[in-house]
N, C-alpha and C positions, 0 to 999 in steps of 0.2 A: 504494500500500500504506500502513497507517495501523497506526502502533505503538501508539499507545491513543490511546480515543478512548472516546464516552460516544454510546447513544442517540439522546441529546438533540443529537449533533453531525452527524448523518447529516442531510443533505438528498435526495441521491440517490443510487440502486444501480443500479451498471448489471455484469450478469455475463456473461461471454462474447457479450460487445455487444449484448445484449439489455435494454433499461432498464426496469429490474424497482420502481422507487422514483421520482417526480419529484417535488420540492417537498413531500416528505413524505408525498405519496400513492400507495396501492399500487397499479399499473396490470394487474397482470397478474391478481389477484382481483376477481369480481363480486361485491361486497359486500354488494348488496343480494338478491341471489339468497341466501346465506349468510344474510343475517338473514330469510328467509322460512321458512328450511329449518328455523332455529332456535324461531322464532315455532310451528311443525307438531311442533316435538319435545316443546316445553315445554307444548302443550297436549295433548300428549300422554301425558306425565307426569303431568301435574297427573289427566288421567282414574282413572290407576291406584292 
């Protein structure tokens, strides 16, 4: 448990023993799936 703490001090998360955070990286998001979805939205947008 962590009484203050910053951001910038998190290296990893792990919640109910599941490691959700390693070395800063998020493992349990496809990130690059999400920036495709994003890439289809915004030219999406940009249509209208």
């Amino acid at each position: 448990m962590v009484y203050a703490a910053q951001g910038a001090d998190v290296w990893d998360v792990i919640v109910d023993g599941c490691i959700l955070v390693k070395d800063r990286k998020l493992l349990t998001v496809d990130l690059e799936n999400i920036i495709e979805k994003i890439v289809r939205l915004s030219e999406n947008i940009k249509k209208k």
